[in-house]
Structure formats: structure tokens, C-alpha cells
C-alpha positions as CSV (number, residue, x, y, z in Angstrom):
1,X,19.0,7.0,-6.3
2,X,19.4,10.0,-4.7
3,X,22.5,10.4,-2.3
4,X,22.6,11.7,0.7
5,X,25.3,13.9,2.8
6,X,26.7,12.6,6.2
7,X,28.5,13.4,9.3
8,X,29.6,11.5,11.8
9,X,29.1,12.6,15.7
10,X,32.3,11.9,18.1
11,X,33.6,12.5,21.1
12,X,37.3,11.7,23.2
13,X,35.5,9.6,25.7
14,X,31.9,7.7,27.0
15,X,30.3,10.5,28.7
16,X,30.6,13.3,26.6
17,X,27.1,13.9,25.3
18,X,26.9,12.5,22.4
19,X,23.7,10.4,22.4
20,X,21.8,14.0,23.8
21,X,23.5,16.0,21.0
22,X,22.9,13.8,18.0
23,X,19.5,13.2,19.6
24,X,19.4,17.2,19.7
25,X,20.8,17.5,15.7
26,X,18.4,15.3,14.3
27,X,15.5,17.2,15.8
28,X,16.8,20.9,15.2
29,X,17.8,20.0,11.4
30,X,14.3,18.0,10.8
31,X,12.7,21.6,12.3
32,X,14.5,23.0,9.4
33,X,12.9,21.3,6.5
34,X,15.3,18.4,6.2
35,X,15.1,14.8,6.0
36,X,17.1,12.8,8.3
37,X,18.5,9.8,8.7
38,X,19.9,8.2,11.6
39,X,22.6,5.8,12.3
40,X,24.7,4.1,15.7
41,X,28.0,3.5,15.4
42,X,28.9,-0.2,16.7
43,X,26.2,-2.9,18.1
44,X,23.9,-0.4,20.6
45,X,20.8,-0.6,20.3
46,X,19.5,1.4,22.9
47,X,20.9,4.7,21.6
48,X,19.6,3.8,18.1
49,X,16.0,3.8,20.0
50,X,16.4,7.3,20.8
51,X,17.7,9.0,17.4
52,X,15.3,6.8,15.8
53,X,12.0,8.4,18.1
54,X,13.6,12.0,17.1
55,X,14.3,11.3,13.3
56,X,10.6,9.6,13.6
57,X,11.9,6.4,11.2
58,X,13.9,3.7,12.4
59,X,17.6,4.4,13.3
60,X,20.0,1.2,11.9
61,X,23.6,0.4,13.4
62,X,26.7,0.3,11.3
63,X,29.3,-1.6,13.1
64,X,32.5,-1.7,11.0
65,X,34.2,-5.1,13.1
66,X,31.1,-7.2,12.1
67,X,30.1,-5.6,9.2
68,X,32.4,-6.5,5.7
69,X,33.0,-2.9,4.2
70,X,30.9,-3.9,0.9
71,X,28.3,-4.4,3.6
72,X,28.3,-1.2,5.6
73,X,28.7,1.0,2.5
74,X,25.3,-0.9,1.1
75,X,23.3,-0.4,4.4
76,X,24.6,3.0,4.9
77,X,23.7,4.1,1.6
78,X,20.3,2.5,1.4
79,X,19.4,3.6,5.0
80,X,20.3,7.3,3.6
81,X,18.6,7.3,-0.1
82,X,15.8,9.2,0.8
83,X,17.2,11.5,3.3
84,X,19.2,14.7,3.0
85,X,21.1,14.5,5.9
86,X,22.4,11.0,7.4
87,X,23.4,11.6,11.0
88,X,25.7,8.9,12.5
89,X,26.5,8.8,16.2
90,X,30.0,6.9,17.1
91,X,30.5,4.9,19.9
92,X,32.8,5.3,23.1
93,X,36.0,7.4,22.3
94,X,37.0,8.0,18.5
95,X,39.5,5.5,18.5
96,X,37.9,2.7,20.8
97,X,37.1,-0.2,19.1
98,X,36.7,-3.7,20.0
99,X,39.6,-5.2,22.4
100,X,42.0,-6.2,18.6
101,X,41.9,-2.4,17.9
102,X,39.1,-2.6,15.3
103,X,35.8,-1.2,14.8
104,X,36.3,2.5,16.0
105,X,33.8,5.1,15.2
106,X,37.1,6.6,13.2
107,X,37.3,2.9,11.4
108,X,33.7,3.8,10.2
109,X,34.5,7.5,9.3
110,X,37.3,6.7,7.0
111,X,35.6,3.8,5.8
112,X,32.6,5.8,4.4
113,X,34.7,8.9,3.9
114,X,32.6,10.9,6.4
115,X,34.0,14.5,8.4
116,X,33.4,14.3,12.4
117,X,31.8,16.7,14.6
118,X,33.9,16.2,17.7
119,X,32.0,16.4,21.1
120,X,34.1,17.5,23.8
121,X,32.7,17.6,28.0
122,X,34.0,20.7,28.6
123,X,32.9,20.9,32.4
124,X,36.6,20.1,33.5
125,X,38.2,21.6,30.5
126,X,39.7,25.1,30.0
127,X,43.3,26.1,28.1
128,X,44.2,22.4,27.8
129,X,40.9,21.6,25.8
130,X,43.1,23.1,23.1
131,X,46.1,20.1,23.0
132,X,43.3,17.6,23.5
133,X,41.4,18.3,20.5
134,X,44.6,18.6,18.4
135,X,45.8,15.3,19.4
136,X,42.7,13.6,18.4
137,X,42.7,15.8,15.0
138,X,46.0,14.8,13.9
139,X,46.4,11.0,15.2
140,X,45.0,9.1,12.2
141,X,45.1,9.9,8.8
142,X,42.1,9.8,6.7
143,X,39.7,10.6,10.1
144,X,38.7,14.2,9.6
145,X,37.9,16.2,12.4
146,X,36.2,18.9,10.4
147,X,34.4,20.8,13.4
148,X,34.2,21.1,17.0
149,X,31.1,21.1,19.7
150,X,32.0,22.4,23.4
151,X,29.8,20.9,25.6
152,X,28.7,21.5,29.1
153,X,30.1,25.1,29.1
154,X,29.5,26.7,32.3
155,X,29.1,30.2,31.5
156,X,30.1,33.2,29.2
157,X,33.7,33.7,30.6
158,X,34.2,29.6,30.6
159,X,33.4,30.0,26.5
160,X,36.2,32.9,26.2
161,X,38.6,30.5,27.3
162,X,38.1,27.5,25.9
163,X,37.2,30.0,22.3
164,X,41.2,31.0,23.0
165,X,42.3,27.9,23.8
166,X,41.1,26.5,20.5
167,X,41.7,29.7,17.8
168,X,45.1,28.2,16.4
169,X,43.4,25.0,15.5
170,X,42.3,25.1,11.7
171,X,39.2,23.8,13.0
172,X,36.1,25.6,13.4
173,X,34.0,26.1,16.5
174,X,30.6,25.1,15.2
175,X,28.5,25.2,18.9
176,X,28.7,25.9,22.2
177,X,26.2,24.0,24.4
178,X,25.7,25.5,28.1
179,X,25.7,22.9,31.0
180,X,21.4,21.7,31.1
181,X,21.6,19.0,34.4
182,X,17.7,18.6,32.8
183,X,19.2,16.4,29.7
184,X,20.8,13.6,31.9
185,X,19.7,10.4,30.4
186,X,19.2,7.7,33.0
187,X,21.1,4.6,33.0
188,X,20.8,0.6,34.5
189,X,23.0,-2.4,34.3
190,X,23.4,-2.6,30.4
191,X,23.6,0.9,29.6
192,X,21.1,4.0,29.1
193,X,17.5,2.9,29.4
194,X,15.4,2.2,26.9
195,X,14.1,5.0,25.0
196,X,10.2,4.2,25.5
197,X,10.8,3.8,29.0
198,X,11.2,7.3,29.9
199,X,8.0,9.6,30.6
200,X,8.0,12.5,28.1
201,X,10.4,11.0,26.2
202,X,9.5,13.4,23.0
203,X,9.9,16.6,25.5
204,X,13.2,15.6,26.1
205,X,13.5,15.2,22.1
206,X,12.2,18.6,22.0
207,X,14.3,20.2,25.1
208,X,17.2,18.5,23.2
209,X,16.7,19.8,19.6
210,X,15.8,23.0,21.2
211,X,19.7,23.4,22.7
212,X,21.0,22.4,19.7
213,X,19.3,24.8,17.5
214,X,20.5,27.7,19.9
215,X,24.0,26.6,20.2
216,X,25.0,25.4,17.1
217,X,25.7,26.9,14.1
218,X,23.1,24.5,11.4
219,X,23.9,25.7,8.3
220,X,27.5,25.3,9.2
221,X,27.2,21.7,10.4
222,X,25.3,21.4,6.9
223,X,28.0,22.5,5.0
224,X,30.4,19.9,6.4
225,X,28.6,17.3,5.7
226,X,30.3,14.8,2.8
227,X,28.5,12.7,0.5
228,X,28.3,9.2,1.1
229,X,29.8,7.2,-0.7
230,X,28.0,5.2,-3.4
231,X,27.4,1.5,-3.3
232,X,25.4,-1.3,-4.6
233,X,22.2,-2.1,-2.5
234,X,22.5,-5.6,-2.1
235,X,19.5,-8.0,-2.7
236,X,21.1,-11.3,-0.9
237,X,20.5,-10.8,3.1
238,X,23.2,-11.7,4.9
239,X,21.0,-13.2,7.6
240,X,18.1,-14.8,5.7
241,X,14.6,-15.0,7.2
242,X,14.3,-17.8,9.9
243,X,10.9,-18.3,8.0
244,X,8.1,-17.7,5.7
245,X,6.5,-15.5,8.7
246,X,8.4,-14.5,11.5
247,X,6.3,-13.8,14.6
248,X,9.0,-11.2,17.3
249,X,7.9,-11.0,20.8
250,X,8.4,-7.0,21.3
251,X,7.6,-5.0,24.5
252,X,10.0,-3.7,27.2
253,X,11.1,-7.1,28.7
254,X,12.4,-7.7,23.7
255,X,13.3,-5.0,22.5
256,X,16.9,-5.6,21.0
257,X,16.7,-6.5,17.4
258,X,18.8,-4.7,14.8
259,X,16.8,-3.0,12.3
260,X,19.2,-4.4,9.3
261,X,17.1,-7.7,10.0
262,X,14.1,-6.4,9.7
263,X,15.1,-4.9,6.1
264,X,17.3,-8.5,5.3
265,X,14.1,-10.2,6.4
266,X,11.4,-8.6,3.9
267,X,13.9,-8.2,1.3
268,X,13.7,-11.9,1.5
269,X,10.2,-12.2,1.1
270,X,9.6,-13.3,4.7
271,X,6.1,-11.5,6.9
272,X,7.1,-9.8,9.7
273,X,4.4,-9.8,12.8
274,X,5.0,-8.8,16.5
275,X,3.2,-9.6,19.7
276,X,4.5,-8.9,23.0
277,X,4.8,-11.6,25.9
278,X,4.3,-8.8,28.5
279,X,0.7,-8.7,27.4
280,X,0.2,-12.4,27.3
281,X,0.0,-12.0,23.9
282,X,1.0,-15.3,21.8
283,X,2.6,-15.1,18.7
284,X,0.8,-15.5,15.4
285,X,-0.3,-18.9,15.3
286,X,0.8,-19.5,11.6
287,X,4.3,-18.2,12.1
288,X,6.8,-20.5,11.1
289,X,9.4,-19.1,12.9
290,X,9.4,-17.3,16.5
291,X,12.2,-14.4,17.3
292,X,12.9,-13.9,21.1
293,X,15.1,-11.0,20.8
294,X,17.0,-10.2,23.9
295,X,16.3,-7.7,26.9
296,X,15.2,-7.1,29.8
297,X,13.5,-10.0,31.5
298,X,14.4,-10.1,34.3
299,X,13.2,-6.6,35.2
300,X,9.8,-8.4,34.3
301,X,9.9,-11.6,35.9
302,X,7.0,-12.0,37.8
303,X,4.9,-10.3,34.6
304,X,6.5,-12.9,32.5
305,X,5.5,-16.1,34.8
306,X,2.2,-15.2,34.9
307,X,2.0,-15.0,30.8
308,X,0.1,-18.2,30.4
309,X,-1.0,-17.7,26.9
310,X,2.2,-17.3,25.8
311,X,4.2,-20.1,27.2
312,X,1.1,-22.0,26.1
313,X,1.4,-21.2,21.9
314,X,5.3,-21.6,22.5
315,X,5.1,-24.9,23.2
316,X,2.6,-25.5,20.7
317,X,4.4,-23.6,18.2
318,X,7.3,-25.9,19.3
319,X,5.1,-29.2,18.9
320,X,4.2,-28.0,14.8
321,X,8.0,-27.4,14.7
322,X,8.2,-24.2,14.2
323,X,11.6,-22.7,14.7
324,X,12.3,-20.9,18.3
325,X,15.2,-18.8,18.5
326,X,16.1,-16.5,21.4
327,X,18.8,-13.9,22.3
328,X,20.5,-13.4,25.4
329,X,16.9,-12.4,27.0
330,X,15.2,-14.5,24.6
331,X,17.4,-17.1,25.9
332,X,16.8,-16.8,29.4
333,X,12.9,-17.2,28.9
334,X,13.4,-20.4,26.9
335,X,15.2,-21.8,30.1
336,X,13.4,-23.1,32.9
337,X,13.1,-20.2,35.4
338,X,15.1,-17.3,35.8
339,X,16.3,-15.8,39.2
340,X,16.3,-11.9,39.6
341,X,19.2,-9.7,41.6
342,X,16.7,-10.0,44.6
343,X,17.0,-14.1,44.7
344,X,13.4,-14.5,43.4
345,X,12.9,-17.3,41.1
346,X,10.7,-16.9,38.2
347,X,9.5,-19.5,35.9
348,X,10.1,-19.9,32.5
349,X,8.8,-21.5,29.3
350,X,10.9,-24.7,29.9
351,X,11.3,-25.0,26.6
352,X,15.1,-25.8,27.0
353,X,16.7,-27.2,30.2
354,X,19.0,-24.6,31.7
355,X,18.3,-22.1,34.3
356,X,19.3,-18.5,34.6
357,X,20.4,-16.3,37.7
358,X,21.7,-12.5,37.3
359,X,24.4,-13.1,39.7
360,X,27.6,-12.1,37.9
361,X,29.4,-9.1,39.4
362,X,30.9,-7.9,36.2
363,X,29.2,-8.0,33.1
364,X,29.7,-10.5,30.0
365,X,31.0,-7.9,27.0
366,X,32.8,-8.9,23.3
367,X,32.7,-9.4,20.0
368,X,32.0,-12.6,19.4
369,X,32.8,-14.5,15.9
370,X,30.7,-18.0,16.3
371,X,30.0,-20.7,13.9
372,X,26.9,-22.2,14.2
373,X,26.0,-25.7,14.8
374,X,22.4,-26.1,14.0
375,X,20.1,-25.4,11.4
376,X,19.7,-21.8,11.6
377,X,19.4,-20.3,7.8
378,X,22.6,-18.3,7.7
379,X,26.0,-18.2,7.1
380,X,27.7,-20.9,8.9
381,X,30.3,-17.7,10.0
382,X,28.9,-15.1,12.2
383,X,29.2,-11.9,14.2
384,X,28.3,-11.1,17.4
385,X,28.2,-9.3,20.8
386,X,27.8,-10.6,23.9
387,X,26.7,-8.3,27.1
388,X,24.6,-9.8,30.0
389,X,25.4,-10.2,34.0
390,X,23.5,-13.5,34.1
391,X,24.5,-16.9,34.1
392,X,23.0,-20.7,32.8
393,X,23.5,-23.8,34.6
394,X,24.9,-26.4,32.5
395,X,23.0,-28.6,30.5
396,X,23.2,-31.8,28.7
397,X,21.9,-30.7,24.8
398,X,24.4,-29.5,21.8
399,X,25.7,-25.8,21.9
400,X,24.3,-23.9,19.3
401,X,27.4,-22.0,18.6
402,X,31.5,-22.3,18.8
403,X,32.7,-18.9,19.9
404,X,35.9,-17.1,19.8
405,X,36.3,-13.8,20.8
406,X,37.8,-10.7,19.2
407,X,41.2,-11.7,19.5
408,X,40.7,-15.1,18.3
409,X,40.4,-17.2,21.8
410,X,38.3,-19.7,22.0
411,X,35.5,-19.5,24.5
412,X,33.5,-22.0,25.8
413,X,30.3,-23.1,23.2
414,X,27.2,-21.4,23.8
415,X,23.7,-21.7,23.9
416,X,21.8,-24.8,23.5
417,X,19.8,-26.4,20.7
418,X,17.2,-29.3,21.0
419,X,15.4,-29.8,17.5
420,X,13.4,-27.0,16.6
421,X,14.3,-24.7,19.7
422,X,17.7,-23.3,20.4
423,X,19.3,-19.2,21.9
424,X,22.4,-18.5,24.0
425,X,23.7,-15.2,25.0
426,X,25.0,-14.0,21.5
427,X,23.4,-11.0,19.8
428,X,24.1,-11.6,16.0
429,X,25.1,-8.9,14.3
430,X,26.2,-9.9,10.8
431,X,26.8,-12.8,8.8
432,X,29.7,-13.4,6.8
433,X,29.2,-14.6,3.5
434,X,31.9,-16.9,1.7
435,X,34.9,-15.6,0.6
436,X,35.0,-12.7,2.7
437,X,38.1,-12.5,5.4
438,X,36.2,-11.4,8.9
């Protein structure tokens, strides 16, 4: 198997550009002949829909809390075997993980042996850029901060002084990337939007990959890179197929699944179809298993009422007992109507007794580790993450999960099961196969 070379994009802080400059590497080093591969630190999947539009194959997350380190190495180099270039984007600040101090995009980088291109905003930044960059270099052992990216730069005289500020680090500058108000990208609730929802999306690739190429230093970048290391590719899916064919509702209102389940799935044998409720499309009517991944829904409501052909061959699905699952959106559309952040009340499938509202003022966000309680084909251990503003009213059927959360706590259960049909709010990540510690 051919290995590939990696490098893994940071940054101090949210904020700092690093989704529009590993969106930016990706295209300028394809421009040059390579093959690359792309990779999200952590659970995200709506950055991974962006590096995987400009690497033009899908993008796959490596999260190091829900992923055993057998695991991540397998995906990572399986994801990379026919690339030249694996290009990994980390999450939050270097060192943020999840709230028990795991799971930081430096966890990942020293598990995989990987240098870091660090990404620093340096719109408010001058002489002190210099101590910022040398604290982060020299805090953890075994995270190597092998070259630095100043972003934001204001104008020539701005670059002389952060160029001084950082000339004793042993460290080198490998781009400068001038302030461009043009590559904001546009956010709502539950982070950035999604990828396909933004006109021109492959001119903003292009104005990306364009900056890049003219302020960094590619054959540099190219030289850091490590190899990754080398690891079996595992046949057994952690998460086996929910059935012989899996039918996945997939349009704006589903479009969070992890692409690791998509590669578990077929692995496994299993036919993957898609058909997206949006349209009123139903799903295939021999699928043994339906996938309502989570979402936006409620952006869609109306839309989603009106879908009478789908709510139709959900129900009949559910009659032939096909397994239903949903996530977090998924889950809200099993429910029996869903109420928007205007107050309007849309109705749902029914298939499961609760009803949804978005009505929280803060956000739902953890790890989650769950065990599950029904008959779901996986691990009876899992790993997830939880992230929605909505709530369910209570309900009278079994959870489908027990839930702790990063720290250990127990949480109230989740979700709801009632035979064939089940979902809560949890995003599985991973499954944790027997003997392993997570």
C-alpha cells in the first residue's frame, strides 16, 4: 500500500482561519499535480463538507476521544493510501479537547506522529505574536509545531513586524495571507453553513486555493509533511450495517453522516441508496433499514409536512419492519410535529410519540459515551456527540440509550425506541469494541 505524507492544520483559537486555509491548501496543492486527501479533526461535519468539495473526494473525521488509537491510525491510513498528501484540519484551539482534557487536535497530532502548520489571526497581533506562538510550540512534548501561517496581515509594514517578532523562533515562516473580508464563511445556530448551501461555493474554493498559492510557500509546506504512520486496515466495522440495504434520506434538511459509515457499511457487504425527503422522495422500497441522519429540519419545516410520499413509505417501511433510525434531526422528524424558532408547528411522521420545539437558549454540546438499549447492530458501548437547541416532550416508550457524558455523569436516557423505530439526539461517532478501555 502506498503511504502517504501528512500535516496537520492548527490554530490558538476558533476563528483563526483554518477551515478557509486548509480549504485553500487542498486546492492550491491539487493545482500542483498532487493527490489529496482530506481529514477533520474531532466530530464536524460541516467543515468536512467543505475540504471534501475542494479535494473533490469525500473528507472523513478523525476524532481521537471517540476513536481507540488502533482505530484512527486504520482510518487515517486507509483514507490516505492513494493520496500523496493527507491534509488534516484540527478543531478549536490546539489544545482544546473535550471538557476531561482529551481529544485535542495535538492528541491527534502526536497520536499519528504528524508536524502542525500553526494558523495564527494576526489582525490584532504584532511584537507579542512572537510569545504566543512560542508558548504553544513548547507546551506539549511530542506536538510539533513545524511551521507558521500569519493570517489576516494587514499590509506590507504589518508583515515586517510580525516577520521580527517571530525570527528567533526555530520555526519557519511558511505564508503570509493578507486580510480578504471576501473569504468570510457564513455561519447559523450549529456552526458554519453547510457547504452546498452557499452560491458559488467552488469560486470560493478557487478564491481560496488562489490565496494560498500566493502566500504560501508549497513546496515548503510539502517538505514538512511526515509519513503517516502504518497500520492495519481493519475489515470488522465498528458500526455494522443497520441492514442488508440501507436507504439515507440526504438533502439540506440530512446531511450529517460521518463518512467512516459509509466505508464500515459496504465493507460489510451492506447497499447503500439515498433519497431525499425534501423532494418527497421515499426511500427504496426494498431497504431493510432507513438512516435519518441529523440536520437541519427545522429550517425546512413547512417543506417537510408537505412530503406526503415520504411519511407515507415510512410508515410502510415501519409496518414490514424495517429498521428506522434517526439522529438528532432524524429524530425530530420521527416525532409528531416539530415547532420552529418562529412558534410554527410542523407536522411530523408520527412515527414515535414525542414532540420537538427549538426553544433552548443555549445549545445541547458533549461527548457522549451511551450504551444502547435496543437492537441496534453494534457495540453495546458507544461514542457520541450531542449538539442541538431543541427540545422533546417526554414520552412513555424505552430510551434508546443510557448516556454519560465526558466526565463520566450520568445524564438523563435518551431517545426513544418502540419495536422497529427508535433516534434521540446522539450523533454516533464510534463504537467501542470489547476489550478496549474508552
Amino acid at each position: 500500500m502506498h503511504a502517504a505524507k501528512g500535516i496537520i492544520i492548527a490554530a490558538p483559537n476558533s476563528g483563526s482561519g483554518k477551515t478557509v486555509f486548509t480549504t485553500g491548501l487542498i486546492g492550491a496543492m491539487a493545482k500542483t499535480g498532487l493527490k489529496v486527501a482530506a481529514a477533520k479533526t474531532g466530530p464536524d461535519y460541516i467543515d468536512t463538507s467543505f475540504l471534501g468539495i475542494t479535494a473533490k473526494s469525500p473528507a472523513i473525521n478523525l476524532d481521537p476521544w471517540s476513536m481507540e488509537e488502533r482505530r484512527t491510525k486504520a482510518l487515517a491510513s486507509a483514507h490516505a493510501s492513494n493520496a500523496d498528501l493527507m491534509v488534516v484540519e484540527g478543531v478549536m484551539g490546539l489544545f482544546d479537547g473535550a471538557v476531561d482534557g482529551t481529544g485535542a487536535t495535538g492528541d491527534l497530532a502526536a497520536m499519528l506522529e504528524l508536524p502542525v502548520l500553526f494558523v495564527v489571526d494576526a489582525a490584532r497581533q504584532s511584537q507579542s505574536v512572537g510569545a504566543l506562538i512560542s508558548g504553544f510550540a513548547n507546551w506539549r512534548k511530542g506536538v510539533n509545531i513545524a511551521g507558521i501561517i500569519l493570517n489576516n496581515v494587514a499590509s506590507d509594514r504589518h508583515e515586517n513586524i510580525l516577520r521580527k517578532a517571530i525570527q528567533q523562533l526555530d520555526i519557519p515562516l511558511v505564508g503570509v495571507l493578507r486580510r480578504d473580508q471576501n473569504l468570510q464563511v457564513p455561519s447559523r445556530h450549529l456552526g458554519l453553513v453547510l457547504a452546498g448551501e452557499i452560491e458559488q461555493i467552488n469560486e470560493f474554493s478557487a478564491a481560496a486555493s488562489a490565496l494560498v498559492a500566493s502566500g504560501v510557500d508549497l513546496d515548503l509546506v510539502r517538505s514538512l509533511a511526515a509519513p503517516l504512520p502504518q497500520a492495519p486496515i481493519q475489515t470488522s466495522a465498528r458500526l455494522r450495517p443497520l441492514g442488508q440495504h440501507i436507504a439515507i434520506a440526504q438533502d439540506a434538511a440530512f446531511a450529517f453522516i460521518y463518512e467512516h459509515w459509509l466505508v464500515d457499511w459496504r465493507a460489510g457487504g451492506a447497499e447503500v441508496s439515498f433519497f431525499s425527503p425534501l423532494a418527497n422522495q421515499p426511500p427504496a422500497p426494498e431497504a431493510d433499514a432507513i438512516f435519518l441522519p441529523g440536520g437541519y429540519p427545522e429550517l425546512h419545516g413547512a417543506q417537510l409536512s408537505a412530503a406526503h410520499d415520504f411519511f407515507k413509505a415510512l410508515l410502510a417501511a415501519r409496518d414490514r419492519g424495517a429498521l428506522i433510525y434517526g439522529e438528532c434531526g432524524g429524530y425530530m422528524v420521527l416525532g409528531k410535529s416539530l415547532r420552529d424558532k418562529n412558534g410554527v408547528t410542523h407536522k411530523m411522521s408520527g412515527l414515535l410519540p414525542h414532540q420537538t420545539s427549538i426553544d433552548r437558549p443555549r445549545r445541547v454540546l458533549g461527548y457522549r459515551r451511551l450504551q444502547h438499549c435496543s437492537a441496534l447492530p453494534w457495540p453495546n458501548r458507544l461514542m457520541a456527540h450531542e449538539f442541538h437547541y431543541s427540545t422533546s416532550s417526554s414520552h412513555d416508550l424505552p430510551p434508546l440509550f443510557e448516556a454519560r457524558d465526558a466526565l463520566g455523569k450520568k445524564l438523563d436516557p435518551m431517545g426513544a425506541v418502540d419495536k422497529n423505530v427508535m433516534g434521540s439526539y446522539a450523533h454516533i461517532i464510534d463504537g467501542v469494541a470489547d476489550g478496549e478501555k474508552q
